[in-house]
Every structure is written in structure tokens, then in C-alpha cells.
C-alpha positions as CSV (number, residue, x, y, z in Angstrom):
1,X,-70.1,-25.2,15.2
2,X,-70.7,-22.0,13.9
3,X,-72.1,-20.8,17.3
4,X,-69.8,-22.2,19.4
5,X,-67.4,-20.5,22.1
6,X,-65.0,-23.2,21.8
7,X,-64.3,-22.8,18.5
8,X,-64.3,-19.6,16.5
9,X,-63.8,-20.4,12.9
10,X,-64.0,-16.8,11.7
11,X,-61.3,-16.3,14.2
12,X,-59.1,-18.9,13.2
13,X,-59.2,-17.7,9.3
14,X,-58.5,-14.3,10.1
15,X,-55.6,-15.4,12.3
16,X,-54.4,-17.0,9.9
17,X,-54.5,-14.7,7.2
18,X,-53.3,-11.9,9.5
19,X,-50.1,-13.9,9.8
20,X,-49.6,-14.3,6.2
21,X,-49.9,-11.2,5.5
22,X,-47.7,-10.2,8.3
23,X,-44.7,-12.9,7.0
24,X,-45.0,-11.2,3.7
25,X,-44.6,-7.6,5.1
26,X,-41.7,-8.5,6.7
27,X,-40.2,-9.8,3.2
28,X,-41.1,-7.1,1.3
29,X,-39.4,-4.4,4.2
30,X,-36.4,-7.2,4.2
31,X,-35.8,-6.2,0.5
32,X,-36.9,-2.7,0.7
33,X,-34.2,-2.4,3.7
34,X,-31.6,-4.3,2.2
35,X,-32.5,-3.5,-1.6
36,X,-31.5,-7.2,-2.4
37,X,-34.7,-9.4,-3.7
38,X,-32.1,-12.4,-2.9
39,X,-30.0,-11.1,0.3
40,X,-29.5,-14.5,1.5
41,X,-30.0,-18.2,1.2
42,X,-33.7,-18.4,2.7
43,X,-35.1,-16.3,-0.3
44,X,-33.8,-17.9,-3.0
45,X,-30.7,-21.2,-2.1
46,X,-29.8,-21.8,-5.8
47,X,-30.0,-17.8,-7.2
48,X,-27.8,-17.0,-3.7
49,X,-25.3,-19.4,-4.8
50,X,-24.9,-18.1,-7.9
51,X,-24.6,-14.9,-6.5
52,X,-21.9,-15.6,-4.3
53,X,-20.1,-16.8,-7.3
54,X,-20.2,-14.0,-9.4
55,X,-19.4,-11.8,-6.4
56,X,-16.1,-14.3,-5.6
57,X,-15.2,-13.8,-9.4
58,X,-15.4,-9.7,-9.1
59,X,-13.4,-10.0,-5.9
60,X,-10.6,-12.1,-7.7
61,X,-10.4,-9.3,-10.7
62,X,-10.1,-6.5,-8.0
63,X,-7.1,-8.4,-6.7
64,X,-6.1,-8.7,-10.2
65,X,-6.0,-5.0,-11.2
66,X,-4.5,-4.3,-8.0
67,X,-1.6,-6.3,-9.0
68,X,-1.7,-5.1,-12.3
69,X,-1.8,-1.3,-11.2
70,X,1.6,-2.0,-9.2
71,X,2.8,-2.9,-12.4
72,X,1.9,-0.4,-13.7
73,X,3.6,1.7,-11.3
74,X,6.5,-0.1,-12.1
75,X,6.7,0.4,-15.1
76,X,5.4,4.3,-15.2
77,X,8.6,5.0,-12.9
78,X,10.8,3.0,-15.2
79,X,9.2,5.5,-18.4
80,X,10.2,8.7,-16.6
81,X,13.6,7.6,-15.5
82,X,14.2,7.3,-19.6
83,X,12.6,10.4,-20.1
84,X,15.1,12.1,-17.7
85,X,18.1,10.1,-19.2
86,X,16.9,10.7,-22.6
87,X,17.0,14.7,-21.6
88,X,20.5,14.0,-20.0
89,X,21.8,12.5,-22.9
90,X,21.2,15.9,-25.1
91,X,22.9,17.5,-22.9
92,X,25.9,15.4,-23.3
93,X,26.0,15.8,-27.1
94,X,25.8,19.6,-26.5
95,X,29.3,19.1,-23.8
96,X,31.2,16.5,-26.0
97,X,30.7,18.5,-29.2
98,X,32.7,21.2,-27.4
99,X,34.8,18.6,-26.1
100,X,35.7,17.4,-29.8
101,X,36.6,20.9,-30.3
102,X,41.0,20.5,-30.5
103,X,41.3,24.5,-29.9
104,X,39.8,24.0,-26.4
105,X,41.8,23.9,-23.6
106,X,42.9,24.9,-20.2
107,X,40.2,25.7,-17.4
108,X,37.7,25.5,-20.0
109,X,37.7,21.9,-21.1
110,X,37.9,21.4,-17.9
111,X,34.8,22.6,-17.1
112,X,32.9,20.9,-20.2
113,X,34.9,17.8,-18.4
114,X,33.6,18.3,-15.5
115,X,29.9,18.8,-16.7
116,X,30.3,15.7,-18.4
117,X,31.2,13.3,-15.5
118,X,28.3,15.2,-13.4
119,X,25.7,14.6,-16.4
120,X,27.0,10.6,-16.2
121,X,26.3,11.0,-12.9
122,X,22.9,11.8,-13.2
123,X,22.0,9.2,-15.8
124,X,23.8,6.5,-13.1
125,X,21.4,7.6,-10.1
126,X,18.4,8.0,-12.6
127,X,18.7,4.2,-13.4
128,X,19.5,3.3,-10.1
129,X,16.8,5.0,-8.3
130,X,14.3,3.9,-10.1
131,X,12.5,1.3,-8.1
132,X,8.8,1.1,-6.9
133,X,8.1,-1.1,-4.6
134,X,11.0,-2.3,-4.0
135,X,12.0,-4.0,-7.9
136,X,13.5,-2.1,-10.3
137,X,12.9,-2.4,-14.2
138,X,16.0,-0.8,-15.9
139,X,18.9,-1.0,-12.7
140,X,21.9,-3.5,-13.5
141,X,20.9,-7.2,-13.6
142,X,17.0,-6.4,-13.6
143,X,15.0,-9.5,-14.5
144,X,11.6,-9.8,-16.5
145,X,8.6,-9.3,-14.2
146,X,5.9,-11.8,-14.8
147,X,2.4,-9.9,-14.2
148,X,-0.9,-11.9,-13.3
149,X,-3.6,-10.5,-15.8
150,X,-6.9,-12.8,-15.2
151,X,-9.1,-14.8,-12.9
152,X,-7.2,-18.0,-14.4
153,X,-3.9,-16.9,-13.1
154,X,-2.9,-16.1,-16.8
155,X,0.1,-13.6,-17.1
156,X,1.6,-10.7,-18.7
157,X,5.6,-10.4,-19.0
158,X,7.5,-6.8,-18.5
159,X,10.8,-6.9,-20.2
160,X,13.6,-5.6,-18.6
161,X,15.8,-3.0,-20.2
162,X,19.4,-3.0,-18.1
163,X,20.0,0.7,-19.0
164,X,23.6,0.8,-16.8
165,X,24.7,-2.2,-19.3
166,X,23.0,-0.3,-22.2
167,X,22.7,3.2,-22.1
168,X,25.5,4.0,-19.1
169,X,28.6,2.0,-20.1
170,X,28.6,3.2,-23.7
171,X,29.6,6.5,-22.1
172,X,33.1,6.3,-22.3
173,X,35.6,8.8,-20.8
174,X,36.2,12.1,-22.9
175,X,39.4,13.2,-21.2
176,X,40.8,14.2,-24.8
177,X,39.0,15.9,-27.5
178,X,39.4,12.8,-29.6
179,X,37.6,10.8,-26.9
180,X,34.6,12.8,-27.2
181,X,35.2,12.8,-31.4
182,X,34.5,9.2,-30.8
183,X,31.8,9.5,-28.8
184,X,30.2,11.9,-31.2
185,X,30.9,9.7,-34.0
186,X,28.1,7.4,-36.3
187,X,29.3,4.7,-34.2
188,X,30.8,6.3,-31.0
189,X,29.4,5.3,-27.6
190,X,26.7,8.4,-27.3
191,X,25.0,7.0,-30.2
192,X,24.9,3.4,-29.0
193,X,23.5,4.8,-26.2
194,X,21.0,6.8,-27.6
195,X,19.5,3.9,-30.0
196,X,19.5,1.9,-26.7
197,X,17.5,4.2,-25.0
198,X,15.0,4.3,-27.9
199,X,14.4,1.1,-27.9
200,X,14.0,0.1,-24.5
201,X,11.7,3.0,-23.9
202,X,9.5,1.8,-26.6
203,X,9.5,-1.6,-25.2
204,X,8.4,-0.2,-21.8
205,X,5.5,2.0,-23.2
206,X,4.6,-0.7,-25.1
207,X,4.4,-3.1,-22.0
208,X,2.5,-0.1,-20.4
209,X,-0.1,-0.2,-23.0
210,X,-0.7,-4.0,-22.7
211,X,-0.7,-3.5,-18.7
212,X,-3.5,-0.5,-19.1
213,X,-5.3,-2.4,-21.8
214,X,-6.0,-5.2,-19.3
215,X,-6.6,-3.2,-16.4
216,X,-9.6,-1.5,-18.7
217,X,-10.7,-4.5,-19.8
218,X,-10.6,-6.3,-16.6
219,X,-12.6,-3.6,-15.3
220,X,-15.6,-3.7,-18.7
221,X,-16.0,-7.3,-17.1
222,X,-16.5,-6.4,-13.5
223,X,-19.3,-4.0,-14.4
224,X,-20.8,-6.4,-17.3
225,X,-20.6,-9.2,-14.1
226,X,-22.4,-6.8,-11.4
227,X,-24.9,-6.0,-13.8
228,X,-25.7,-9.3,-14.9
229,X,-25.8,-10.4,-11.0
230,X,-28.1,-7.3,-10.7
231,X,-30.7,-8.9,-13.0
232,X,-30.5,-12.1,-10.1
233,X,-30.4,-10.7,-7.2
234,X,-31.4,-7.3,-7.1
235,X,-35.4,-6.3,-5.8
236,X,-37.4,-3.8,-8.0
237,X,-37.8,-0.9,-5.3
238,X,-41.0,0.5,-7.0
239,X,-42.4,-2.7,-7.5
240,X,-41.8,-3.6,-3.9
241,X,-43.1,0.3,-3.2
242,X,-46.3,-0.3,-4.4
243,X,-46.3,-3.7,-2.6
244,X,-45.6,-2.2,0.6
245,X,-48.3,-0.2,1.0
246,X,-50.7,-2.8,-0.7
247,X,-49.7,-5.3,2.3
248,X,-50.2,-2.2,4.9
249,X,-53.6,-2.1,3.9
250,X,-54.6,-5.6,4.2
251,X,-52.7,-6.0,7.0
252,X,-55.0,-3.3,8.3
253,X,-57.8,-5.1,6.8
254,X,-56.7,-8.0,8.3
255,X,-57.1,-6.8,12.1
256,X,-60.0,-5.6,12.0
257,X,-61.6,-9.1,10.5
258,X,-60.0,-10.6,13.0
259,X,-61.0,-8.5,15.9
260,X,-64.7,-8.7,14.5
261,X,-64.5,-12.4,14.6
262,X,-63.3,-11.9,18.3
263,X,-66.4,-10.3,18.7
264,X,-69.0,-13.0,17.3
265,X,-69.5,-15.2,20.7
266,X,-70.3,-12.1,22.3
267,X,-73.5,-12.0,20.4
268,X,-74.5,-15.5,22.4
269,X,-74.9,-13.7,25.3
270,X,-78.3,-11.7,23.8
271,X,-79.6,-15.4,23.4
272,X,-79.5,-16.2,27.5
273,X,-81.4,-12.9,27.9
């Protein structure tokens, strides 16, 4: 057998182990290329699957925060809208106290009247403009806004503060200087207003904390999630470095047995001479 043309056994084993060699370059460029050491099903069914998990649960928080972060919006345009009716509202102590004042009259309390009204104004489109996307927190007849905050569709509620009903309305007409006395007063309208104001603004900053507190933490397990799936699926790029060229070599190696096992029936023909 061993000098037979028909059958080249050297041949055949070389072949052979050329193509091995050859299927396991091409896995170890697949991972180099791709930098996965599990890029699909074929390499590894039961570690891909898990993989595709994980990757469907980082997805789902993405979609998450993104919700989350129009809530946020929401509720960052809400904060400034107080911050600019909170500013108003000195103003309008400043105007009624000159108001309450009985020796002004004439042209001049009707200015101060006038700067009123216009400072009402003001507060009015702060609370009505401030929308984002479309919902408003602190308008007349706003409603809670229900927040998804997890994977498991749990939720976080934003309560509404209906600053026209609380902050607006308490500012009463100063037309006299006892209507703005009033308003002025430990429990006139301006000081309803401001206590109002308080406390819905710390309501909304403390919704805006909870909203920002989940966002972060939402995020802490998206990285801790790719990491872990890095451990599973991820290839060692040195390791598979050093692999690389080790399989070049023997691939090398490899061709050359095989072409010298080509060569062995040729030596037959020396025995016929």
C-alpha cells in the first residue's frame, strides 16, 4: 500500500490536516474580524442565546431611559416656569407695597396698576406655555403623569401642581390701595400664592431627583449587563493574536507536507529504470 499510485496515504493525512487547520484559520480571522468569540449561533447555540437575551434586556432599558429622559424634560420645563413665576411674584410684592400706599394717586397708581396686571400677565403665559412635548405639568387641569421606570414595566408618578388654580387665582385685583393691603397681608392672596409656589416647586424637584436617580441607575445596569455579556461572548484579541499566526505557520507547514506526499509516487518511476 505504501507504494501504491492509487492510494497515497501520506497524501491523504496531510489533506486532511491541511483542512483542519484551514477551518480553524478561518475561526480564528471570524473572531479576530468580528471581535466576538460567540458572533452567532454556529460557535457557541446555548452562550448565543444567552446573549441575545442580555442584549434584548439592554435594548428594553434604552427605551426605558428614553421615556424617562422625556420626563424629565417635562418636568425640567415645568422647574423653570416656577423659577420665572417665583421671580415675577417679587416683583409683585415690590408694586402692591406701593399700591397699599393711601397717599398714592393719580397717573402714578396708575402705572403701579398697570405694572401689576402686566406682571399677572406674565405669570398666566408662564404657566400656560409650559408644555414639552405636547403635556403640560403645572397648566389648569393638568393630570399626574405616570412614568415607566424598569424592564418590568414598573412606574414612577409626577404630580401635577395646577399653578393657574394655585399660584394665579390668589392674585386678586388691586384697583384700590386696600386691595393690594390685602394682598400684602399674612393671609392676603400674594402670600397664598407664594407658599403655593414653594411647595409645588419642591414637589417637582423632588420628582426630578427620583426621575434622574433612575435614569443613573438604569444606566449602572446596562454597563454591569454588557460587561457581564462581555465575559460570554467576547474573543481575547491577543489570545487569538498569537493564535493567528501560530495557525499561519502550520498552515504553511501544512502545504508543504502535503505537496511532498504529492511527490512520493514519483519516486516509482526510478524503480522501471
Amino acid at each position: 500500500m505504501s507504494n501504491s499510485i492509487n492510494t497515497n496515504v501520506g497524501a491523504m493525512v496531510a489533506l486532511r490536516n491541511l483542512n483542519g487547520v484551514g477551518e480553524a484559520l478561518q475561526a480564528t480571522n471570524k473572531r479576530i474580524s468580528t471581535g466576538y468569540n460567540v458572533s452567532d449561533a454556529y460557535d457557541d447555540g446555548a452562550s448565543y442565546a444567552v446573549a441575545e437575551g442580555l442584549r434584548g434586556d439592554m435594548a428594553a432599558l434604552n427605551a426605558v431611559n428614553e421615556r424617562l429622559s422625556v420626563g424629565k424634560g417635562m418636568i425640567d420645563v415645568a422647574v423653570k416656569a416656577g423659577e420665572n413665576i417665583s421671580k415675577a411674584l417679587i416683583d409683585i410684592r415690590t408694586v402692591l407695597t406701593k399700591l397699599a400706599d393711601q397717599a398714592m394717586t393719580g397717573a402714578d397708581r396708575t402705572n403701579y396698576e398697570n405694572q401689576y396686571n402686566t406682571l399677572k400677565n406674565d405669570i398666566y403665559n408662564f404657566i400656560n406655555d409650559a408644555q414639552y412635548n405636547n403635556v403640560t405639568l403645572i397648566g389648569a387641569g393638568a393630570s399626574n403623569q405616570s412614568l415607566i421606570s424598569n424592564v418590568q414595566g414598573g412606574n414612577i408618578t409626577v404630580a401635577a401642581q395646577d399653578m393657574m388654580a394655585k399660584v394665579y387665582n390668589s392674585l386678586t385685583a388691586a384697583s384700590t390701595y386696600s386691595d393690594a393691603a390685602t394682598l400684602i397681608g399674612t393671609s392676603g392672596g400674594l402670600g397664598a400664592a407664594e407658599t403655593n409656589l414653594g411647595i409645588s416647586m419642591n414637589q417637582l424637584a423632588a420628582d426630578a431627583r427620583r426621575v434622574g436617580n433612575q435614569i443613573n441607575f438604569n444606566k449602572a445596569i446596562n454597563d454591569a449587563t454588557k460587561t457581564g455579556m462581555g465575559a460570554i461572548v467576547d474573543a481575547d484579541l491577543a489570545k487569538e493574536s498569537a493564535l493567528l499566526q501560530s495557525l499561519q505557520v502550520k498552515q504553511q507547514l501544512a502545504s508543504q507536507a502535503l505537496s511532498i506526499a504529492n511527490q512520493a509516487p514519483q519516486s516509482l518511476l526510478g524503480l522501471f529504470q
